[in-house]
Chimera marker file (.cmm) of the C-alpha trace (Angstrom):
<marker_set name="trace">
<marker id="1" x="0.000" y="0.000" z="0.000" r="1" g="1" b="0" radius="0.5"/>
<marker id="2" x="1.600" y="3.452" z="-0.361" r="1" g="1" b="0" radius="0.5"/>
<marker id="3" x="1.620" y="6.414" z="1.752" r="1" g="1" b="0" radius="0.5"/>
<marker id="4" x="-1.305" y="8.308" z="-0.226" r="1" g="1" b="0" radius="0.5"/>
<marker id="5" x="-3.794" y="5.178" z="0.236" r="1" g="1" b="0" radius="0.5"/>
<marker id="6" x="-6.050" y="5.361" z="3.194" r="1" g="1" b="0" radius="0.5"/>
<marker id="7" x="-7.173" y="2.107" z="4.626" r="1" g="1" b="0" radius="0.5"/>
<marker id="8" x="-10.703" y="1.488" z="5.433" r="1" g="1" b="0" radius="0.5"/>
<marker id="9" x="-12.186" y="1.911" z="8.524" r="1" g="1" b="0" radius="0.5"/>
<marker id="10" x="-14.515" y="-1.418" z="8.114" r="1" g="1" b="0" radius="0.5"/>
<marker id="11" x="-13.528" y="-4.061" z="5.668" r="1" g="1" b="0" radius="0.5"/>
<marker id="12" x="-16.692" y="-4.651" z="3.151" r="1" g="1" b="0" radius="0.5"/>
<marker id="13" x="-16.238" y="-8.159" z="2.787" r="1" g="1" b="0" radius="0.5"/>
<marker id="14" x="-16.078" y="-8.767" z="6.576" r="1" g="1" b="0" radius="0.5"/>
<marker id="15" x="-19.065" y="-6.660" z="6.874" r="1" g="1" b="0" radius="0.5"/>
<marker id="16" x="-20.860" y="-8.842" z="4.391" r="1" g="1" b="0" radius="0.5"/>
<marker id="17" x="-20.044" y="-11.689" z="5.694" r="1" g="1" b="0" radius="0.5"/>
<marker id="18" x="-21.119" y="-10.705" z="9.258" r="1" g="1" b="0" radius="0.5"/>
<marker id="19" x="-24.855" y="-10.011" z="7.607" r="1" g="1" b="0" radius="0.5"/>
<marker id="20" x="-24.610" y="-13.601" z="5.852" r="1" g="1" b="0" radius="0.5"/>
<marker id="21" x="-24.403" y="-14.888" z="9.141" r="1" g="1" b="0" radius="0.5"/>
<marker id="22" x="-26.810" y="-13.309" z="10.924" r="1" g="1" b="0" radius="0.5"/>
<marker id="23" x="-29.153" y="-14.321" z="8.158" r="1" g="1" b="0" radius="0.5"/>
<marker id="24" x="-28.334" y="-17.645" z="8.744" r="1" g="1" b="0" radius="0.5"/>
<marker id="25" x="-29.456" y="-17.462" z="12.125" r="1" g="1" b="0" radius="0.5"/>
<marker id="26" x="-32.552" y="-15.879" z="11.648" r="1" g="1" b="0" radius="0.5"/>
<marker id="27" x="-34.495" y="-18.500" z="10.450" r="1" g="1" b="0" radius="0.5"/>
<marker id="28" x="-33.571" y="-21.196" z="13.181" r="1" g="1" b="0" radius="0.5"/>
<marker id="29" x="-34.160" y="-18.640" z="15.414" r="1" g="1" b="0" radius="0.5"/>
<marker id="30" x="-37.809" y="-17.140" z="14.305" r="1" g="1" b="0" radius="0.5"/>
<marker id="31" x="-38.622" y="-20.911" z="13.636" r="1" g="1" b="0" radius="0.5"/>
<marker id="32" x="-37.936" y="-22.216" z="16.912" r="1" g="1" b="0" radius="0.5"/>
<marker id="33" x="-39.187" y="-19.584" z="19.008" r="1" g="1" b="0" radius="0.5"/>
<marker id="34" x="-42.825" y="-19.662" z="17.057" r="1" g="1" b="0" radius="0.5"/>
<marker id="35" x="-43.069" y="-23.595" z="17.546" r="1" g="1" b="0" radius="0.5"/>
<marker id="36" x="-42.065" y="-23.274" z="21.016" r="1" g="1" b="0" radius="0.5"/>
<marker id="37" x="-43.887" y="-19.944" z="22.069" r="1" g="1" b="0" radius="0.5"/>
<marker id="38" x="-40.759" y="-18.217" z="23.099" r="1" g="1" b="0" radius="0.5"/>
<marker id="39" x="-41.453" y="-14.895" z="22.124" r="1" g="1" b="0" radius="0.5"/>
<marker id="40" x="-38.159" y="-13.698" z="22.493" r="1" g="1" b="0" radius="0.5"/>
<marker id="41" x="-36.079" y="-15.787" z="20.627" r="1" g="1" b="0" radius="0.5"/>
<marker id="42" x="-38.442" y="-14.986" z="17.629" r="1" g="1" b="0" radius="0.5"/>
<marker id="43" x="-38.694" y="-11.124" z="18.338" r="1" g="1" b="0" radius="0.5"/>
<marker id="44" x="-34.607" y="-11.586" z="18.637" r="1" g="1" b="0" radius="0.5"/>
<marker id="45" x="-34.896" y="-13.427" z="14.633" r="1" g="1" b="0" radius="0.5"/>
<marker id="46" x="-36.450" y="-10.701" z="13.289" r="1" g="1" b="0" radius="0.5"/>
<marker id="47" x="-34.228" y="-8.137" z="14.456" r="1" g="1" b="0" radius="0.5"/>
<marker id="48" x="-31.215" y="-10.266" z="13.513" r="1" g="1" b="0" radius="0.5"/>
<marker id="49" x="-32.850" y="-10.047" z="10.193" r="1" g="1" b="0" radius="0.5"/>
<marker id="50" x="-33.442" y="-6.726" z="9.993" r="1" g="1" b="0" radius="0.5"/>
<marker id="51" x="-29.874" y="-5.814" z="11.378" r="1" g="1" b="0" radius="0.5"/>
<marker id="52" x="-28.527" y="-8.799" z="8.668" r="1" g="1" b="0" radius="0.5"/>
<marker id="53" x="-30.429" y="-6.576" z="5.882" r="1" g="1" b="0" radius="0.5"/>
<marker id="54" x="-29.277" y="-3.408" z="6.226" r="1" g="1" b="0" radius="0.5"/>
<marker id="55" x="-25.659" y="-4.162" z="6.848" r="1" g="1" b="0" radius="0.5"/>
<marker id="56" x="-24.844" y="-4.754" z="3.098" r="1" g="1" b="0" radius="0.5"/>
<marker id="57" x="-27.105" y="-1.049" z="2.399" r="1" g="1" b="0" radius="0.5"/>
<marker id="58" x="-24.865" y="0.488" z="4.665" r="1" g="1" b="0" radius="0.5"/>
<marker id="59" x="-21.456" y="-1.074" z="3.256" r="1" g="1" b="0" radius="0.5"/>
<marker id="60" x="-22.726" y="-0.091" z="-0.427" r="1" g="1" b="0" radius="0.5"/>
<marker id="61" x="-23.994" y="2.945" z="0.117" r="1" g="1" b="0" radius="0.5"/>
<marker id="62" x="-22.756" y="4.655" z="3.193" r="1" g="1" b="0" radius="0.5"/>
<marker id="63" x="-18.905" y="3.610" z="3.226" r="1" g="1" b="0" radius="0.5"/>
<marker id="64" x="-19.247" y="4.437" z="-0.678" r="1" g="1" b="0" radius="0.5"/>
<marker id="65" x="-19.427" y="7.896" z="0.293" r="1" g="1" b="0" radius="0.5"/>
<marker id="66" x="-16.261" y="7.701" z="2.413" r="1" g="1" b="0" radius="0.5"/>
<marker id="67" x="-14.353" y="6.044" z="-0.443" r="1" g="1" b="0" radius="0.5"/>
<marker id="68" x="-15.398" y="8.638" z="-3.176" r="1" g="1" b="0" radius="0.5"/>
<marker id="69" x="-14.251" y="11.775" z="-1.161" r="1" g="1" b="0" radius="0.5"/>
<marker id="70" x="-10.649" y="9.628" z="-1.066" r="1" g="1" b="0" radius="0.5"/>
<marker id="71" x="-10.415" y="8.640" z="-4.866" r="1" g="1" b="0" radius="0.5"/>
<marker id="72" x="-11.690" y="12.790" z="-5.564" r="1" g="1" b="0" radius="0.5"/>
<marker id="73" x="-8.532" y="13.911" z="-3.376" r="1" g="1" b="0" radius="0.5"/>
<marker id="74" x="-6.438" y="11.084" z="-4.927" r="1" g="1" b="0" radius="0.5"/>
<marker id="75" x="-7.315" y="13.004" z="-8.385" r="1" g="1" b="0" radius="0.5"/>
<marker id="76" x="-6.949" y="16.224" z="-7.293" r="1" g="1" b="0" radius="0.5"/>
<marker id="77" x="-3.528" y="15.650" z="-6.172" r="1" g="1" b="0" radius="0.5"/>
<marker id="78" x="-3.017" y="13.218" z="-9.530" r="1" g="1" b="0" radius="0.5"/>
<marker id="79" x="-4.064" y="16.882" z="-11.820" r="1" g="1" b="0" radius="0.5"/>
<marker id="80" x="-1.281" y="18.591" z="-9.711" r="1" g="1" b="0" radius="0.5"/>
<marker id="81" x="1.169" y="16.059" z="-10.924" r="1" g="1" b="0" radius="0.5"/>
<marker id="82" x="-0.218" y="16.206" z="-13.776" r="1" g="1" b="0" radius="0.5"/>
<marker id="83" x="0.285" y="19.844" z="-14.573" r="1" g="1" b="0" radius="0.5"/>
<marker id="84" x="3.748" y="20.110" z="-13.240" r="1" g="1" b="0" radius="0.5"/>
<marker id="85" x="4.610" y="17.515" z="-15.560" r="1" g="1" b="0" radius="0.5"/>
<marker id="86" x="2.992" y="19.846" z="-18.583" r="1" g="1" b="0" radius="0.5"/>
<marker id="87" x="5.092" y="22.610" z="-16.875" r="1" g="1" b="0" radius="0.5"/>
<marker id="88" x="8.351" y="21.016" z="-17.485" r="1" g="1" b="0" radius="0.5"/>
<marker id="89" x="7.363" y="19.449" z="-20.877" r="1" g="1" b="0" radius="0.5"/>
<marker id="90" x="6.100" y="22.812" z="-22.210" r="1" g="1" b="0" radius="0.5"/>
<marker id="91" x="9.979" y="24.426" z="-20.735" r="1" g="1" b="0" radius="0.5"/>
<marker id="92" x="11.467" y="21.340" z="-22.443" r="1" g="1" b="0" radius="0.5"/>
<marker id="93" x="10.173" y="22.455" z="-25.773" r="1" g="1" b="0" radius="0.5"/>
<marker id="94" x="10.918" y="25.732" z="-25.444" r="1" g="1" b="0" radius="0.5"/>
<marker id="95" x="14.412" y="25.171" z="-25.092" r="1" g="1" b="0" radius="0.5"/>
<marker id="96" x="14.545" y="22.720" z="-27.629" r="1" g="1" b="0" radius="0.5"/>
<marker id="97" x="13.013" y="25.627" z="-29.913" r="1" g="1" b="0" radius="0.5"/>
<marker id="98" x="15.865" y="28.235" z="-28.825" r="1" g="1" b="0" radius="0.5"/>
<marker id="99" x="18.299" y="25.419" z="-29.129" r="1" g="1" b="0" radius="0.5"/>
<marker id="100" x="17.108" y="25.119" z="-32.835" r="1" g="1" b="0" radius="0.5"/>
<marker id="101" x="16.936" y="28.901" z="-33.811" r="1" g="1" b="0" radius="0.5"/>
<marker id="102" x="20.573" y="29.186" z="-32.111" r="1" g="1" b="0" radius="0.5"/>
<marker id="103" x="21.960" y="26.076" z="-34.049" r="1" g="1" b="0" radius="0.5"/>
<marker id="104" x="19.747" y="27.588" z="-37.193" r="1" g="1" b="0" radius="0.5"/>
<marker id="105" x="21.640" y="30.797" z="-36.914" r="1" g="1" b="0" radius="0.5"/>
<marker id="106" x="25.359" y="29.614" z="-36.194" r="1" g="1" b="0" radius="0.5"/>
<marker id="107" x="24.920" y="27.354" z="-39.609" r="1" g="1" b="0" radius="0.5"/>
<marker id="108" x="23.915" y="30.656" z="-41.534" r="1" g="1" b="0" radius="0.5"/>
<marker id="109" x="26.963" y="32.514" z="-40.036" r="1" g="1" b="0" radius="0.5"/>
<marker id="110" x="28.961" y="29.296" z="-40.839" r="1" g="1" b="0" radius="0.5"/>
<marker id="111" x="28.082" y="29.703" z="-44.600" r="1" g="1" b="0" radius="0.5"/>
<link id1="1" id2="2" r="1" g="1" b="0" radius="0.2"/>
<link id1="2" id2="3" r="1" g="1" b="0" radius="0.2"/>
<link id1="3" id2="4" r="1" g="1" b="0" radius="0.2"/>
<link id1="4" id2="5" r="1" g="1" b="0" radius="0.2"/>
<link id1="5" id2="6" r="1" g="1" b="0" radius="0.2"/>
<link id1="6" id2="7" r="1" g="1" b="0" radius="0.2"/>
<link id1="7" id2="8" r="1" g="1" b="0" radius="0.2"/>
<link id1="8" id2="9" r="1" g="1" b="0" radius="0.2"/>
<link id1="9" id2="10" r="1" g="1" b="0" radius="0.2"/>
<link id1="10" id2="11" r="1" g="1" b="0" radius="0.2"/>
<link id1="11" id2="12" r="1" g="1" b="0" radius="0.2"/>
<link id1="12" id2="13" r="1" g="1" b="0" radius="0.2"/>
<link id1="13" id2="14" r="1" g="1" b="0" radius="0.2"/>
<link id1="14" id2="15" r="1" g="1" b="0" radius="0.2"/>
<link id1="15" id2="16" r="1" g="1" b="0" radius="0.2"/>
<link id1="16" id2="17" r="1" g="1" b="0" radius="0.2"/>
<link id1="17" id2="18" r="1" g="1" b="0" radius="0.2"/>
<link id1="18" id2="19" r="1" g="1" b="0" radius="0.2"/>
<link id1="19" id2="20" r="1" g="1" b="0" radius="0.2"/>
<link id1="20" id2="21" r="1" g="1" b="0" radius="0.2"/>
<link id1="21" id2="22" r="1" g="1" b="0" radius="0.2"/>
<link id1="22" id2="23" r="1" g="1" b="0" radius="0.2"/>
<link id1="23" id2="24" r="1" g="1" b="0" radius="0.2"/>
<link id1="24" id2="25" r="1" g="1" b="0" radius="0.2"/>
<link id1="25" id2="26" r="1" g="1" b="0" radius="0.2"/>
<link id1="26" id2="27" r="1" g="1" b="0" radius="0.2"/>
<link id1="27" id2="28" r="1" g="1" b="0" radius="0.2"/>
<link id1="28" id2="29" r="1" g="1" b="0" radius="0.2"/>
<link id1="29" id2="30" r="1" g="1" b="0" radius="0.2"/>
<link id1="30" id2="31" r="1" g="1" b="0" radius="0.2"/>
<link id1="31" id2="32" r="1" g="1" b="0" radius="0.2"/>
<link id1="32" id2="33" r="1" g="1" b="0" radius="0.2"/>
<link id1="33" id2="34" r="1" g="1" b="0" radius="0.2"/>
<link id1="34" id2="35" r="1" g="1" b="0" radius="0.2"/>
<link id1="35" id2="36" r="1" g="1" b="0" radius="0.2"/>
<link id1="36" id2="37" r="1" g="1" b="0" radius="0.2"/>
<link id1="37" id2="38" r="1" g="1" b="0" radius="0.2"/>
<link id1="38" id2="39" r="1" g="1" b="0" radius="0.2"/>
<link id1="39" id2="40" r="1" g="1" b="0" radius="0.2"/>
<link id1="40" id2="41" r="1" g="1" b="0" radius="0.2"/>
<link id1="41" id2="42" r="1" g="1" b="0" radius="0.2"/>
<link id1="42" id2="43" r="1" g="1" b="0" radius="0.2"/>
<link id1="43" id2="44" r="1" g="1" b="0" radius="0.2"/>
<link id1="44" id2="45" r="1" g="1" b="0" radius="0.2"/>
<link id1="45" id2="46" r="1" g="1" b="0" radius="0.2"/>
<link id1="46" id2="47" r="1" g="1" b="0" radius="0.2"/>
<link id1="47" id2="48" r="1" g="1" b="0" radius="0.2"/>
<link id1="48" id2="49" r="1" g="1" b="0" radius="0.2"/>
<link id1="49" id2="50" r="1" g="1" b="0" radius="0.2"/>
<link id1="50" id2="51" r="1" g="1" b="0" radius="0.2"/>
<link id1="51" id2="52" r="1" g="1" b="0" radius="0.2"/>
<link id1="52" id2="53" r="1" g="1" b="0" radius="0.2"/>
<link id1="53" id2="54" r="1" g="1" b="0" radius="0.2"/>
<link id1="54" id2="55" r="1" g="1" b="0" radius="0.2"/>
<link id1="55" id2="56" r="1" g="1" b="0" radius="0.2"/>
<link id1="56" id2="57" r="1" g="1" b="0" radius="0.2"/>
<link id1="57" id2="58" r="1" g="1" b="0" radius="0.2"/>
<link id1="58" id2="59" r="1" g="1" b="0" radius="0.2"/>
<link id1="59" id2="60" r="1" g="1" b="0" radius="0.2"/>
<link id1="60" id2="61" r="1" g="1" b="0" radius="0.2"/>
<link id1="61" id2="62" r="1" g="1" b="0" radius="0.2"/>
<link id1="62" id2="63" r="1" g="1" b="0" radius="0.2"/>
<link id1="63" id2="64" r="1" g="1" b="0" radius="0.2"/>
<link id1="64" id2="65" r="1" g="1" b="0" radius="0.2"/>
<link id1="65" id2="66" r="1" g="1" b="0" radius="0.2"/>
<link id1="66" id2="67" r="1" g="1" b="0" radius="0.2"/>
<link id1="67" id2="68" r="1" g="1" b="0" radius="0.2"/>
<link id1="68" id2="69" r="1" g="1" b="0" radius="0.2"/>
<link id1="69" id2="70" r="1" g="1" b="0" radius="0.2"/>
<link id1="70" id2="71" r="1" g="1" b="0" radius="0.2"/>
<link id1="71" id2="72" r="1" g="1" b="0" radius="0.2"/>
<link id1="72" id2="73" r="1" g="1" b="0" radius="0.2"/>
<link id1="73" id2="74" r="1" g="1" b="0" radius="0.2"/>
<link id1="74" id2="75" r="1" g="1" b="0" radius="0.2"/>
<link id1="75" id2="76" r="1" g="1" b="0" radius="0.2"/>
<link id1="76" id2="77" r="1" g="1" b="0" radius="0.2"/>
<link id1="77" id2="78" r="1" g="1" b="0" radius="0.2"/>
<link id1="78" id2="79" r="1" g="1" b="0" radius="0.2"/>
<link id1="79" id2="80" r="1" g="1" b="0" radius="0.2"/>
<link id1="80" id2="81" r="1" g="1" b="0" radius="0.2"/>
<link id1="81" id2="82" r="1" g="1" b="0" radius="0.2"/>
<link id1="82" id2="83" r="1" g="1" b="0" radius="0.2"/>
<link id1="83" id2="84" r="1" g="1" b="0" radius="0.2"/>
<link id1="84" id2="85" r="1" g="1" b="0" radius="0.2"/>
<link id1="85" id2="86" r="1" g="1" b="0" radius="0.2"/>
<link id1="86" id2="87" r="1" g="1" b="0" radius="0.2"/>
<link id1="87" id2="88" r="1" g="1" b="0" radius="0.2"/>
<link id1="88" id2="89" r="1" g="1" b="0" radius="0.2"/>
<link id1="89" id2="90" r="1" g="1" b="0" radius="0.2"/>
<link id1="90" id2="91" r="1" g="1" b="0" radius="0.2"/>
<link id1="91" id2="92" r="1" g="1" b="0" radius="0.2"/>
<link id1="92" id2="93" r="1" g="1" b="0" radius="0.2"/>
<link id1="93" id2="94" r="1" g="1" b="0" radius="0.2"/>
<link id1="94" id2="95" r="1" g="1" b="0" radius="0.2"/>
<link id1="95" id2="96" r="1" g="1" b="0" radius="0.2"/>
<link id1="96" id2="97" r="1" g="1" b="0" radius="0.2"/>
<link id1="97" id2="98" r="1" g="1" b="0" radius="0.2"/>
<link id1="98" id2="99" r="1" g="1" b="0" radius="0.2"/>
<link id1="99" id2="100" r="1" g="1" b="0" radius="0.2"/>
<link id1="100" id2="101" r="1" g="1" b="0" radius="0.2"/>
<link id1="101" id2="102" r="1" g="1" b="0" radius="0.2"/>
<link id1="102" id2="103" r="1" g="1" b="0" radius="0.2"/>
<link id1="103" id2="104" r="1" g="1" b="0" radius="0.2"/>
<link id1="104" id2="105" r="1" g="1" b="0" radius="0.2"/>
<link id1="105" id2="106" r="1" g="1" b="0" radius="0.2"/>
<link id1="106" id2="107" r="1" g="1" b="0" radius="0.2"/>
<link id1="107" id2="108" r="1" g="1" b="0" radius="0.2"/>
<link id1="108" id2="109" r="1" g="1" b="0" radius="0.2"/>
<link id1="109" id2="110" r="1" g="1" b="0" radius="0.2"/>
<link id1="110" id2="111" r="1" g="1" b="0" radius="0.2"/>
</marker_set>
């Protein structure tokens, strides 16, 4: 990684996986906990599910925000490279030019 490159606060993938999980546990949970009447293991499903639902919204859509303010400095600071780098092309070619006239004229004075 170099020094410009920001690391994430929360790894997507981890997130994700995290919400596959809990979805996994939802139904055992909300199944259970109807057949045997124990409203809280149920009530607990469905919140697991809710919670496993909007984890992958949040990793898409909320961290996205984080990581497009990063890659708009990263090009900001890529267009100032960028432009010194025209800088010294464009004085490159300008001495190349005044090279030329000055090697144009000392072949006319030569002849």
């Amino acid at each position: 990684m170099s020094q410009n490159e920001v690391e994430p606060r929360f790894d997507p993938l981890r997130l994700d996986t995290l919400a596959f999980l809990l979805l996994l546990a939802v139904l055992p949970l909300v199944s259970y906990g109807a057949t045997r009447e124990i409203e809280a293991l149920w009530i607990l499903g469905l919140v697991l599910l809710a919670v496993g639902a909007l984890i992958p919204l949040v990793t898409e859509f909320g961290l996205r925000e984080d990581e497009d303010e990063t890659e708009e400095t990263d090009e900001d600071e890529e267009d100032e490279e960028d432009e010194t780098e025209d800088d010294a092309d464009d004085d490159t070619e300008e001495k190349n030019r005044k090279e030329t006239k000055e090697n144009d004229a000392a072949a006319k004075e030569d002849e």
